[in-house]
PATORTI-275304 format. One record per residue (C-alpha): x, y negated, z negated; residue number from 1; residue in three letters. Coordinates in Angstrom, 1 decimal. Example, Ala and Ser with C-alpha at 12.3 -4.5 7.8 and 13.67 -1.06 7.14 Angstrom:
px=12.3 | py=4.5 | pz=-7.8 | nr=1 | rest=ala $
px=13.7 | py=1.1 | pz=-7.1 | nr=2 | rest=ser $
END
This chain:
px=87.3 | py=-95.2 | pz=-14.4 | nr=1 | rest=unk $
px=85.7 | py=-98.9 | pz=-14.7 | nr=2 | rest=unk $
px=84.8 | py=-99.9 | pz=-17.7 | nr=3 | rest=unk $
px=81.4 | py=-100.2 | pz=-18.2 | nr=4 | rest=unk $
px=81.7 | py=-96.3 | pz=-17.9 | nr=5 | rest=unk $
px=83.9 | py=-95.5 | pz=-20.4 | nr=6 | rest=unk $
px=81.8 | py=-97.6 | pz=-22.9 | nr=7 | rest=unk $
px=78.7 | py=-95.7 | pz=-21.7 | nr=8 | rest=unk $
px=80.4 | py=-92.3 | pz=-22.8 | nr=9 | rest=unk $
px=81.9 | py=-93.6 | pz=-25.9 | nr=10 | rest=unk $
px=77.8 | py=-94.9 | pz=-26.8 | nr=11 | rest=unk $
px=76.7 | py=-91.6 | pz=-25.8 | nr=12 | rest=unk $
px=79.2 | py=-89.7 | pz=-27.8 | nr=13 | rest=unk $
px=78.4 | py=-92.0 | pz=-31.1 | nr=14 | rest=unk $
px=74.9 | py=-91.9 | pz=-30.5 | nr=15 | rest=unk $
px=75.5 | py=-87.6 | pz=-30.3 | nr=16 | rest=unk $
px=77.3 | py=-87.8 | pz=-33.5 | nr=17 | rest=unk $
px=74.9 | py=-89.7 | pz=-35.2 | nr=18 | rest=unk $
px=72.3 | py=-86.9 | pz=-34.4 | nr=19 | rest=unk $
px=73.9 | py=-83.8 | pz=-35.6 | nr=20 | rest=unk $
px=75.1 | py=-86.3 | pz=-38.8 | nr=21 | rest=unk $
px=72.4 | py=-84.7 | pz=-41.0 | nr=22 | rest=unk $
px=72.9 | py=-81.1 | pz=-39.8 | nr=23 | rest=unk $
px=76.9 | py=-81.6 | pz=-40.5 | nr=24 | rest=unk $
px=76.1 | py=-82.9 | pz=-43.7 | nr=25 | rest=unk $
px=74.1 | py=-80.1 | pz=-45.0 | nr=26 | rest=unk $
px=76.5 | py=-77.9 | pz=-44.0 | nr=27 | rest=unk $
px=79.4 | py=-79.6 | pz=-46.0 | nr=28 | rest=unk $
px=77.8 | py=-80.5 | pz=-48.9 | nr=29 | rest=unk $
px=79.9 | py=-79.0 | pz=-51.4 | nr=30 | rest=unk $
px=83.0 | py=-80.4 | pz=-50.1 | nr=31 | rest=unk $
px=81.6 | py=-83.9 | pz=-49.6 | nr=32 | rest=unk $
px=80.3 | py=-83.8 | pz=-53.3 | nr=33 | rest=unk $
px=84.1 | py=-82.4 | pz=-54.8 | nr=34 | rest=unk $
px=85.7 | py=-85.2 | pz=-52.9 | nr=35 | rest=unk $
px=83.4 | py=-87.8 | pz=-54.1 | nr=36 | rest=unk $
px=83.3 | py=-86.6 | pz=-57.3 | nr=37 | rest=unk $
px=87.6 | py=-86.4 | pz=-57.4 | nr=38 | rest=unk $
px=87.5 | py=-90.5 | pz=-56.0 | nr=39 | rest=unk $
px=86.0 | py=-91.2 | pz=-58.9 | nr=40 | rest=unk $
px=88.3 | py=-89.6 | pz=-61.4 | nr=41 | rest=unk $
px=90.8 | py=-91.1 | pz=-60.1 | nr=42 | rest=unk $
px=89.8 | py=-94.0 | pz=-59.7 | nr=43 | rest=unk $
px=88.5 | py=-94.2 | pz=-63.3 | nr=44 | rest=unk $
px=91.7 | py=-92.8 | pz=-64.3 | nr=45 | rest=unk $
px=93.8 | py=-95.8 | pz=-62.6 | nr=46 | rest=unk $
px=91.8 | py=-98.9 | pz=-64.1 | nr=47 | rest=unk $
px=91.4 | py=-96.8 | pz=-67.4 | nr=48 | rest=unk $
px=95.4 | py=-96.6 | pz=-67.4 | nr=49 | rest=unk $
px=95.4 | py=-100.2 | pz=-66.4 | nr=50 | rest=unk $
px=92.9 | py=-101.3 | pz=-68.7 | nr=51 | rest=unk $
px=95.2 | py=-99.7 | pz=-71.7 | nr=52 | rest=unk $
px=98.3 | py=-101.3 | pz=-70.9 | nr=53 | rest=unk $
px=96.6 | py=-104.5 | pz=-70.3 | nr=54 | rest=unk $
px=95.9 | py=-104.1 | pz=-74.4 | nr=55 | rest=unk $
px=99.1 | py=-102.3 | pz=-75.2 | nr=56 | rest=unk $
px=100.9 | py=-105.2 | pz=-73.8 | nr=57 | rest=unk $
px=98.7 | py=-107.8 | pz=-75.7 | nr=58 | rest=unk $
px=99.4 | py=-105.9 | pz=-79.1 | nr=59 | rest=unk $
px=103.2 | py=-105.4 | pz=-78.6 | nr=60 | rest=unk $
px=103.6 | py=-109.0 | pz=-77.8 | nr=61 | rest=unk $
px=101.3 | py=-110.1 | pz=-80.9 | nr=62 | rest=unk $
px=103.5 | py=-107.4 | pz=-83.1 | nr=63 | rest=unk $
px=106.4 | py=-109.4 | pz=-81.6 | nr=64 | rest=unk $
px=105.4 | py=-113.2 | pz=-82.7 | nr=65 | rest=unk $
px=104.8 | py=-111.6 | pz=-86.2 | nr=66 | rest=unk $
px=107.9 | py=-109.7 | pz=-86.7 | nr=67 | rest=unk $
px=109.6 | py=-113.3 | pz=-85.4 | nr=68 | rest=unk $
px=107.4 | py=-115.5 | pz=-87.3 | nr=69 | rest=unk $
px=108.2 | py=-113.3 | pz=-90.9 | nr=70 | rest=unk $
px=111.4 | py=-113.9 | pz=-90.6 | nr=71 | rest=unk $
px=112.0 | py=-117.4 | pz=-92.7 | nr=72 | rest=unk $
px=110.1 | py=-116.2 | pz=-95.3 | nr=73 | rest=unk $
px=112.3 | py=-113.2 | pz=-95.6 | nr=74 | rest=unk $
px=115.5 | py=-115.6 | pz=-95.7 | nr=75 | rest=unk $
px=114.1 | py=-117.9 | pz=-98.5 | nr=76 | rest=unk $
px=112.5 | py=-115.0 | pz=-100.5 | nr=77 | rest=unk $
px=116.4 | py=-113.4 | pz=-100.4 | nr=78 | rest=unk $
px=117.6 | py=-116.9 | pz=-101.5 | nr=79 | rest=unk $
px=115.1 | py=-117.1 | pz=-104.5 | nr=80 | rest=unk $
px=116.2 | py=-113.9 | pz=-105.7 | nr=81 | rest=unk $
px=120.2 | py=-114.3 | pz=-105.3 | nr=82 | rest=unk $
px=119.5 | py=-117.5 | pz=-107.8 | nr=83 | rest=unk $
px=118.4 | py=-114.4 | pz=-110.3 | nr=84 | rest=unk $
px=121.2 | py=-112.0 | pz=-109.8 | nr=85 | rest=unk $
px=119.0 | py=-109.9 | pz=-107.6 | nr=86 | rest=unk $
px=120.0 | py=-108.8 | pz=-103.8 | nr=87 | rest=unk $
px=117.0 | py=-108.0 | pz=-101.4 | nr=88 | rest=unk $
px=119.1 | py=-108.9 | pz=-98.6 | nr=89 | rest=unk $
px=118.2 | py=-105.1 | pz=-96.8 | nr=90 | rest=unk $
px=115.3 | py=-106.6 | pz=-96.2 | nr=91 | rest=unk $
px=116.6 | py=-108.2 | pz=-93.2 | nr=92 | rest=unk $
px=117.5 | py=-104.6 | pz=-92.2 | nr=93 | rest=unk $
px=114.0 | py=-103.5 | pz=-92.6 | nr=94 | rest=unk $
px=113.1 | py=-105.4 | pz=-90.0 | nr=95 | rest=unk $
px=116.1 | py=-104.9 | pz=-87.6 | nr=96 | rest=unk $
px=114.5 | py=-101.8 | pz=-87.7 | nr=97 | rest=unk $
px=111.2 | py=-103.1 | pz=-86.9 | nr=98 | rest=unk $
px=112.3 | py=-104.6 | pz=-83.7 | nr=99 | rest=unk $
px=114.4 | py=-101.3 | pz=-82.6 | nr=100 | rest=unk $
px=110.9 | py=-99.8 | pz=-82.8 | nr=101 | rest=unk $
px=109.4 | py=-102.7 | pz=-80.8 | nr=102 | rest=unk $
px=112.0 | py=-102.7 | pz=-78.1 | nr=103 | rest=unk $
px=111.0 | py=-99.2 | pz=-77.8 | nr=104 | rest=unk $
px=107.4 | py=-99.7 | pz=-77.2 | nr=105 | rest=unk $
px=107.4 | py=-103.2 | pz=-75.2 | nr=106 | rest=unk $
px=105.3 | py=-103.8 | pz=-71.7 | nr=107 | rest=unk $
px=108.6 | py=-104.9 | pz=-70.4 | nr=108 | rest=unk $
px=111.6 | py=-105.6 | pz=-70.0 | nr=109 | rest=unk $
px=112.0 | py=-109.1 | pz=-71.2 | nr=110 | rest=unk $
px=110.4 | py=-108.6 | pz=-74.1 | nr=111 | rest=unk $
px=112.3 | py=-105.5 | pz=-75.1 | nr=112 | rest=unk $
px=115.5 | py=-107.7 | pz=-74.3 | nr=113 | rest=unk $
px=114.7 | py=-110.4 | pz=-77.0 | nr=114 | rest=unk $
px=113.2 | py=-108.0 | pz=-79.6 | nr=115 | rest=unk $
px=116.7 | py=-106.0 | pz=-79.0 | nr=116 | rest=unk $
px=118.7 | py=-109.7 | pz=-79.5 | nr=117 | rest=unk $
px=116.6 | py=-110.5 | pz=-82.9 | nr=118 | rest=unk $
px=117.3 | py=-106.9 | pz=-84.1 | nr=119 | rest=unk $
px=121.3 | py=-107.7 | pz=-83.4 | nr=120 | rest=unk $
px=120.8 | py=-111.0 | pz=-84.9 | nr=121 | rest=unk $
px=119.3 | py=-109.4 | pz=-87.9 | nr=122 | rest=unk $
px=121.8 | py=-107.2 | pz=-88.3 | nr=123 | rest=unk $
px=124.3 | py=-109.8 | pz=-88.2 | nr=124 | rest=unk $
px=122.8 | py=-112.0 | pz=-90.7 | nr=125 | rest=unk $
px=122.0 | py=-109.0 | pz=-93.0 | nr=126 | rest=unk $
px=126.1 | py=-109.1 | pz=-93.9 | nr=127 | rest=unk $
px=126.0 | py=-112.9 | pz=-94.5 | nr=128 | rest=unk $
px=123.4 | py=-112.7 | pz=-97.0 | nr=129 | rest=unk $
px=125.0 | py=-109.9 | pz=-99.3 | nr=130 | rest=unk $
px=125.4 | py=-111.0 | pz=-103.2 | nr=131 | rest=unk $
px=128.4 | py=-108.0 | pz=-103.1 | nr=132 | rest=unk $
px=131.5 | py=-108.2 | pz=-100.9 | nr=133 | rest=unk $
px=131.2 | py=-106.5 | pz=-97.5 | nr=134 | rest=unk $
px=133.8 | py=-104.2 | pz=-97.1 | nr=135 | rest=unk $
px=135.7 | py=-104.1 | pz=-93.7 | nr=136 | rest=unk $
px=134.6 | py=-100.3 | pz=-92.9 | nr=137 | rest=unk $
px=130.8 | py=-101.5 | pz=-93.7 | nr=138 | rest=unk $
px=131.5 | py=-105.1 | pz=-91.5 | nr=139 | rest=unk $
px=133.2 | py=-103.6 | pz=-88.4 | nr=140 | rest=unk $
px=130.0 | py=-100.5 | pz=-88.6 | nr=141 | rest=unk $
px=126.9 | py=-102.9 | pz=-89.1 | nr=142 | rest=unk $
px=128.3 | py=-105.6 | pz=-85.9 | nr=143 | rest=unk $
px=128.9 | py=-102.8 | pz=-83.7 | nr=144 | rest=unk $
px=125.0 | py=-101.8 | pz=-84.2 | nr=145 | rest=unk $
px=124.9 | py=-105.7 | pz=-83.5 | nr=146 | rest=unk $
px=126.7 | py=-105.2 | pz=-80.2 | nr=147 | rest=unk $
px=124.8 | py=-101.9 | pz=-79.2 | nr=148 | rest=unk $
px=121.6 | py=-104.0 | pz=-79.3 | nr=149 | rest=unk $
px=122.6 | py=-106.8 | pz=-77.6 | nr=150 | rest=unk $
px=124.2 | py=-104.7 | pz=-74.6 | nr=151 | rest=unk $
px=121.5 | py=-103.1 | pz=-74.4 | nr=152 | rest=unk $
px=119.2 | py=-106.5 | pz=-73.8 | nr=153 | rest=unk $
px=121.8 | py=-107.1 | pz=-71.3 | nr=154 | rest=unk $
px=121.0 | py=-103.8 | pz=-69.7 | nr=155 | rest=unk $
px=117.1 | py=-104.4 | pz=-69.9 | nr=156 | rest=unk $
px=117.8 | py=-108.1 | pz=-67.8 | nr=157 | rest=unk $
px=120.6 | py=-107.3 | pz=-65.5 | nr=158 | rest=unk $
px=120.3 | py=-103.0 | pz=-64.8 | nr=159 | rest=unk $
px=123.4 | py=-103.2 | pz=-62.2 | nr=160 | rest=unk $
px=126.2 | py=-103.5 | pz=-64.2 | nr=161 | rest=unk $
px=125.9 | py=-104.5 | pz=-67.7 | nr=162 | rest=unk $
px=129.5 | py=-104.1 | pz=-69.3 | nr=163 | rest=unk $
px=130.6 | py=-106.7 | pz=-66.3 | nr=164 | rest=unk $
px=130.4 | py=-109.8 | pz=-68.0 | nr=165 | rest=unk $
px=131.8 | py=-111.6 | pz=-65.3 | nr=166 | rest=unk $
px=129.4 | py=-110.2 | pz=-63.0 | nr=167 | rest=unk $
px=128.2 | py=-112.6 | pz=-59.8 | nr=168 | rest=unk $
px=124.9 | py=-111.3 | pz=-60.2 | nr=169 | rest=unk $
px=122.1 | py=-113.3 | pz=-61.5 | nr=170 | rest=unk $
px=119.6 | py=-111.6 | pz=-63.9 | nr=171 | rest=unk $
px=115.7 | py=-111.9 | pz=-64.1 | nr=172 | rest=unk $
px=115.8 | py=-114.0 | pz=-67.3 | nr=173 | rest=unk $
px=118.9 | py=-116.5 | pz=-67.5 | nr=174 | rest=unk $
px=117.9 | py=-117.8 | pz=-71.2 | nr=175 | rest=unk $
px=117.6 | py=-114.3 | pz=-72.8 | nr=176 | rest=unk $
px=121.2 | py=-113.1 | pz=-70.5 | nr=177 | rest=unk $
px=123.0 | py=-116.4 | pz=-71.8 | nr=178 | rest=unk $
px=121.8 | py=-115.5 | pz=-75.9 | nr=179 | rest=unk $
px=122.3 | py=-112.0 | pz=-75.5 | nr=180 | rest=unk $
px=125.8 | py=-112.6 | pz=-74.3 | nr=181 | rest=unk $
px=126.2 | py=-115.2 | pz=-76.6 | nr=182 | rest=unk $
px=125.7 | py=-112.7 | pz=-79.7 | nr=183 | rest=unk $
px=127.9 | py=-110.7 | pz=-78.2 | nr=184 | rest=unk $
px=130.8 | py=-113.3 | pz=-78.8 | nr=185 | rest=unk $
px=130.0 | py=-114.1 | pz=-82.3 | nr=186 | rest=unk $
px=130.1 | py=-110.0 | pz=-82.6 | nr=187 | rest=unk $
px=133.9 | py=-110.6 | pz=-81.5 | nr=188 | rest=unk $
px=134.5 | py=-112.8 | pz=-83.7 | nr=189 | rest=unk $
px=133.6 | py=-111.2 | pz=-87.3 | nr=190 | rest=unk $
px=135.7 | py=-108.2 | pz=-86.1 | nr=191 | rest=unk $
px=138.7 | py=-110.6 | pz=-85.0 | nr=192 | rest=unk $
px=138.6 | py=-109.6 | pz=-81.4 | nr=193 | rest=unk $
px=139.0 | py=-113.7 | pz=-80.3 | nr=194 | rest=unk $
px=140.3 | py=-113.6 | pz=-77.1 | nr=195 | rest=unk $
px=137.1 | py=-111.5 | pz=-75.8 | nr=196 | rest=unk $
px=134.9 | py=-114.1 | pz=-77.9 | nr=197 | rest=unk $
px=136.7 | py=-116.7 | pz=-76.0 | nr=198 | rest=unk $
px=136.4 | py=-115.1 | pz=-72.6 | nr=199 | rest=unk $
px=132.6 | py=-114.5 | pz=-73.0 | nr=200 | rest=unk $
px=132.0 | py=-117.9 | pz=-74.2 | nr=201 | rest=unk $
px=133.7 | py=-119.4 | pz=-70.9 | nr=202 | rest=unk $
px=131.8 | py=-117.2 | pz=-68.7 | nr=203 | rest=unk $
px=128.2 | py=-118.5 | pz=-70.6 | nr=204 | rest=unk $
px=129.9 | py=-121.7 | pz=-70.4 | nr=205 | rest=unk $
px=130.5 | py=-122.1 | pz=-67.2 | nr=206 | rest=unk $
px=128.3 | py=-120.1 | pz=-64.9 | nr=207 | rest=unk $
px=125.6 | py=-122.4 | pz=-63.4 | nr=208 | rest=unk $
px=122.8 | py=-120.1 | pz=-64.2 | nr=209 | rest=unk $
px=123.2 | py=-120.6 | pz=-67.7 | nr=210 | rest=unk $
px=123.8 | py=-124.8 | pz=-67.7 | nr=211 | rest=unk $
px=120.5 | py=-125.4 | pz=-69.0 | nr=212 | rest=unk $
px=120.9 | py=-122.8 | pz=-71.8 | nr=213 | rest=unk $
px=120.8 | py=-123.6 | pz=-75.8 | nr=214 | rest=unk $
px=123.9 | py=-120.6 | pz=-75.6 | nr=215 | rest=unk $
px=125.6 | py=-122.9 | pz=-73.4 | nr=216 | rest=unk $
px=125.5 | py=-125.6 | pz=-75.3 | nr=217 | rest=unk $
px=126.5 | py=-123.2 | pz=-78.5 | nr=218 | rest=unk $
px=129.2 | py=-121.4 | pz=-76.3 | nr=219 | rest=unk $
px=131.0 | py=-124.7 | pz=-75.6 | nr=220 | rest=unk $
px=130.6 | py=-126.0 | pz=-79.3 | nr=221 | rest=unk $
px=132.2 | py=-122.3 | pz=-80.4 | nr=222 | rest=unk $
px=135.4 | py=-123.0 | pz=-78.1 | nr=223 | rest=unk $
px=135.8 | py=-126.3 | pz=-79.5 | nr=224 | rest=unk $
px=136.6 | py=-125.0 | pz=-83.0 | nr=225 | rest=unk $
px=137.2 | py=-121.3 | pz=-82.8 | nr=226 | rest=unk $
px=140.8 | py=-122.5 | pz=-83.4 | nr=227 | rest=unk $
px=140.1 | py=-123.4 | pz=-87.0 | nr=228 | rest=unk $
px=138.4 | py=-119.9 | pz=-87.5 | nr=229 | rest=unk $
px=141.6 | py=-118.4 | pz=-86.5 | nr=230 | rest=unk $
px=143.5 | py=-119.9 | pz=-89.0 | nr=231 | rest=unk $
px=143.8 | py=-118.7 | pz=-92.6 | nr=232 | rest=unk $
px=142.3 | py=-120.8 | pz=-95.4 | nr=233 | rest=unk $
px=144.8 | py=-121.8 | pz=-98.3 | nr=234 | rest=unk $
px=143.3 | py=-123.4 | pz=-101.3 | nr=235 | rest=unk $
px=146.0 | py=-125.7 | pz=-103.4 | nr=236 | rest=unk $
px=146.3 | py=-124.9 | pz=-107.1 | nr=237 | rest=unk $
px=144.3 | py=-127.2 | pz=-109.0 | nr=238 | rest=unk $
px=146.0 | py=-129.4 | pz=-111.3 | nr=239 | rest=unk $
px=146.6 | py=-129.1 | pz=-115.3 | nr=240 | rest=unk $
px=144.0 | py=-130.4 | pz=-117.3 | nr=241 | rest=unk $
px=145.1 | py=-133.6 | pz=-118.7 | nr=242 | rest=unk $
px=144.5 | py=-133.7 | pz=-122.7 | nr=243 | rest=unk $
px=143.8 | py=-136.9 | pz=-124.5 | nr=244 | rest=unk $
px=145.6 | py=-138.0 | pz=-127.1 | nr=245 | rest=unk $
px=143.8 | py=-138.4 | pz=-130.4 | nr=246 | rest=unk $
px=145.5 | py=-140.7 | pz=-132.5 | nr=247 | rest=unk $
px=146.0 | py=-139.6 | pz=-136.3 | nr=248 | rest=unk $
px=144.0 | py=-141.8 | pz=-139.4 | nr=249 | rest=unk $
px=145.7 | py=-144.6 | pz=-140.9 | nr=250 | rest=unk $
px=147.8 | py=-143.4 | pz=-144.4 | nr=251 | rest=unk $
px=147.1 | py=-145.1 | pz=-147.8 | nr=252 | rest=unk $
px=150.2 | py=-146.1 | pz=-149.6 | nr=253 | rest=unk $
px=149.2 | py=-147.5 | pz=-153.2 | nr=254 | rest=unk $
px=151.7 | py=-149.2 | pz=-155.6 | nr=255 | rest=unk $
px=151.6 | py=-150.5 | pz=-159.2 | nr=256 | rest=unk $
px=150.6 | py=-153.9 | pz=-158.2 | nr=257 | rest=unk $
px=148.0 | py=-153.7 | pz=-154.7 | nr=258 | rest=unk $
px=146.9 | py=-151.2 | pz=-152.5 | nr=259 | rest=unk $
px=148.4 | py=-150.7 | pz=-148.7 | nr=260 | rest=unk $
px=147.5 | py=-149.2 | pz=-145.4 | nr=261 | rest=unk $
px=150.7 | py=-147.8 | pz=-143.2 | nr=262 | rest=unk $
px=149.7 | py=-146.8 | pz=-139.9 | nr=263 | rest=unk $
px=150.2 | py=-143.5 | pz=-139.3 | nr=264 | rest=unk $
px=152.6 | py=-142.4 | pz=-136.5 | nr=265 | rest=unk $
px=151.8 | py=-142.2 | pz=-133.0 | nr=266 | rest=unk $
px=153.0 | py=-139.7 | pz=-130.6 | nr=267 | rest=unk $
px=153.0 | py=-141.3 | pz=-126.9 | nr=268 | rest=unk $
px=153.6 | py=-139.4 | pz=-124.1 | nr=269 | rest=unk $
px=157.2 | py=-139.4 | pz=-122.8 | nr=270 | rest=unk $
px=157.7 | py=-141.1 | pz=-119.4 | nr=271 | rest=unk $
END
């Protein structure tokens, strides 16, 4: 078949369906109408779901900056009232909490990574910033909620394998991997686990992906003198008080004829 024909039928069948076009629209009325009508839906339904996370996200991450923001204020308000005998140190755990609640609720997963690594920090700091001595039941409790949070950042940036901290893989955010890891060392630390501290400060250290890190900078500084936290501090005795001598008032000594002055004895100090 040449084709000049086959275009000719292939006119003559468009031009035929463009004729009975009105006849087959009457007749499917209804159905054109339910599926124009469902397009709509969804398609109102997709940029309305769109449009709300577009404003979700905005207020989470505004929520964020103010939770991060309030926290030198709380810090010096805690100090002010320490100088009164007063301890509003759970204040810091307040908003720990506050950050649980926004890791919960954030657009992503970089964002619910760092709220997770201030609500460890917070937790952390919370202990240092007691008037009362932390007892070692309460210490070892409140840094394992530490570690909790900052695993799971580490889960929120690198999903594969999390409790590999060795781990070849790269994750999506290198900065918030290398802090979150980071705060997992000091967490070793204050419950005397410092051979794991040690290892996961070598591997922030030395991994590539984290050279331009502030943790790397803070992970080799830490390696440098984890050493001295290891050892026990001894404080010497301080030395006896040294009491001056006072030496006594002269004695009078009178006779018939004139009046005299004897100095009174002195006691030295024996050599």
């Amino acid at each position: 078949m040449k084709s000049e024909h086959r275009h000719e039928l292939k006119t003559n069948e468009l031009a035929e369906w463009l004729v009975n076009f009105p006849q087959w629209t009457k007749k499917n009325a209804k159905t054109i109408i339910y599926v124009c009508v469902l397009i709509i839906v969804v398609a109102s339904l997709y940029f309305y779901k769109r449009y709300q996370k577009n404003v979700v996200s905005v207020k989470g991450f505004e929520q964020h900056t103010n939770l991060i923001a309030a926290i030198p204020s709380t810090k010096i308000n805690i100090l002010r009232s320490q100088s009164q005998g007063i301890d509003i140190s759970y204040g810091l755990l307040d908003q720990a909490k506050k950050f649980g609640f926004s890791a919960q609720n954030a657009a992503n997963d970089e964002i619910a990574a760092l709220a997770l690594i201030k609500q460890g920090q917070l937790l952390r700091t919370e202990l240092h910033y007691r008037l009362e001595v932390v007892s070692k039941e309460n210490l070892a409790d409140q840094v394992n909620q530490a570690k909790n949070c900052y695993l799971q950042a580490i889960q929120k940036l690198f999903k594969d394998d999390a409790a590999d901290l060795g781990s070849q893989k790269t994750s999506s955010n290198p900065s918030l991997m290398a802090k979150a890891k980071f705060g997992l060392g000091l967490c070793e630390e204050e419950l005397g686990n410092f051979e794991t501290a040690k290892e996961i400060y070598q591997d922030i250290s030395t991994k590539p992906e984290f050279e331009s890190t502030t943790a790397a900078v803070s992970a080799k500084y830490r390696l440098k003198l984890m050493a001295d936290y290891q050892n026990n501090i001894v404080f010497r005795k301080a030395p006896k008080p040294v009491i001056p001598i006072q030496p006594k008032p002269l004695e009078t000594t009178q006779d018939s004829n004139k009046t005299t002055q004897a100095p009174a004895e002195v006691n030295l100090p024996s050599k």
